[in-house]
C-alpha positions as CSV (number, residue, x, y, z in Angstrom):
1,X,68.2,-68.8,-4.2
2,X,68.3,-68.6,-7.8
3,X,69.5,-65.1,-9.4
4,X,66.3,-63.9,-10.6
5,X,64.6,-63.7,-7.3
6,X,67.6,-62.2,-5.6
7,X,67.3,-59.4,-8.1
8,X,63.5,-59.3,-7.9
9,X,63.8,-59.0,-3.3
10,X,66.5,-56.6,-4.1
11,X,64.5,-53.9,-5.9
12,X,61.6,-55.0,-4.0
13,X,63.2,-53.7,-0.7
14,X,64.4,-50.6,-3.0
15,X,60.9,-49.7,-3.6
16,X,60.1,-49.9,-0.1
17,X,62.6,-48.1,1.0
18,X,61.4,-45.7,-1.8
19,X,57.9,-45.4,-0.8
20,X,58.9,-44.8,3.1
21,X,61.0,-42.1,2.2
22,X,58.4,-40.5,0.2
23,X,56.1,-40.8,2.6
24,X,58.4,-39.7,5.4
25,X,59.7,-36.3,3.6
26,X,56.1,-35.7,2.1
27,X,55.3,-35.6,5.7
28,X,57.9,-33.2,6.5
29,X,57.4,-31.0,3.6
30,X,53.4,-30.5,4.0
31,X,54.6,-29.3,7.8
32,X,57.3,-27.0,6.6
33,X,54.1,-25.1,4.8
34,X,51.5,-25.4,7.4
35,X,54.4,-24.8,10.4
36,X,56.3,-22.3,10.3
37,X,57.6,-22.2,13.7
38,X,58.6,-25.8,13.0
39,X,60.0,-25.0,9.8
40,X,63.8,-25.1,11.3
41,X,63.2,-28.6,12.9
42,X,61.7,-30.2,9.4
43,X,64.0,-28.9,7.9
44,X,67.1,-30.2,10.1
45,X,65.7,-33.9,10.2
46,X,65.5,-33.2,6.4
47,X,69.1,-32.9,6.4
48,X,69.4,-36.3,8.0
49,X,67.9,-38.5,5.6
50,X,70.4,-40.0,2.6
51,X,71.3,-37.8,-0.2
52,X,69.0,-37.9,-2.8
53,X,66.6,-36.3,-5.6
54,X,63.9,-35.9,-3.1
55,X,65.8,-34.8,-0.3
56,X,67.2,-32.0,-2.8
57,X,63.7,-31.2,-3.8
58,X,62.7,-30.8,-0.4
59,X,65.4,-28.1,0.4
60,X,64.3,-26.2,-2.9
61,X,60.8,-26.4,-1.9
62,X,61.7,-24.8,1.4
63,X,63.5,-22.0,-0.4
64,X,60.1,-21.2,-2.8
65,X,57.9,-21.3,0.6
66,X,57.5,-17.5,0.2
67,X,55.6,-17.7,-3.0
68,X,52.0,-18.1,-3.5
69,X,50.2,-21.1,-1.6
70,X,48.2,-22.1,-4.6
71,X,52.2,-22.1,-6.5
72,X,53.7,-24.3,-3.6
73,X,51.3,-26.5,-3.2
74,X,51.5,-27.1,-7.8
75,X,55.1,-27.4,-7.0
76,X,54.5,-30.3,-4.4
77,X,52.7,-32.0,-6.2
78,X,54.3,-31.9,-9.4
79,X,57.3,-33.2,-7.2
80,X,55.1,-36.1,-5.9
81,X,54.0,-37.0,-9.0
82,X,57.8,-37.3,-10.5
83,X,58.9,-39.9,-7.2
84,X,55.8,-42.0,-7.8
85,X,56.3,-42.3,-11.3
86,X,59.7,-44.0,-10.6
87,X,58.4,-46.2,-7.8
88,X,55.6,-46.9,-9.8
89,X,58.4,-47.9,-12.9
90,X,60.2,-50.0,-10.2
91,X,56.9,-51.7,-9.8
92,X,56.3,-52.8,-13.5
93,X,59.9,-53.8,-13.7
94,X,59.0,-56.2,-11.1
95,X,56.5,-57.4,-12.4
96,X,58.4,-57.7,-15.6
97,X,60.9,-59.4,-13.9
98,X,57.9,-62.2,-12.1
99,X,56.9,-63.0,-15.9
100,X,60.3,-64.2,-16.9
């Protein structure tokens, strides 16, 4: 397999992996809002997943659930928005990557 599409299925499983994360701990973080009886569990299979920028935001939006909804839910999706926009750059480099 020539070098070029190694790297391009390499950062094509990165992305998936990316967007099952995000979908995974979005998950879990929209039922640490809604549950709070659940909130320990979420937040314990939280601490399973892989270190990383998301899984740090999810502890910190744990810690801010005591402020206003209409604040936390802002705060989520201002979150969301940030991990798309670097799947989303993965994707164009991909797609930079197909053109070459």
């Amino acid at each position: 397999m020539n070098p070029r599409r190694q790297m391009f299925n390499q950062i094509e499983l990165d992305v998936d992996a990316d967007v099952k994360a995000v979908n995974h701990i979005m998950s879990l973080m929209r039922t640490l809002s809604a549950d709070i009886e659940g909130r320990n569990n979420k937040m314990m299979e939280i601490t399973k997943l892989p270190r990383s920028e998301l899984r740090d935001q999810a502890f910190s939006y744990n810690l801010m659930l005591n402020g206003k909804d209409v604040e936390k839910l802002a705060q989520l999706d201002g979150i969301f928005n940030k991990i798309w926009a670097v799947i989303d750059m993965k994707m164009e480099f991909l797609k930079q990557i197909l053109e070459m």
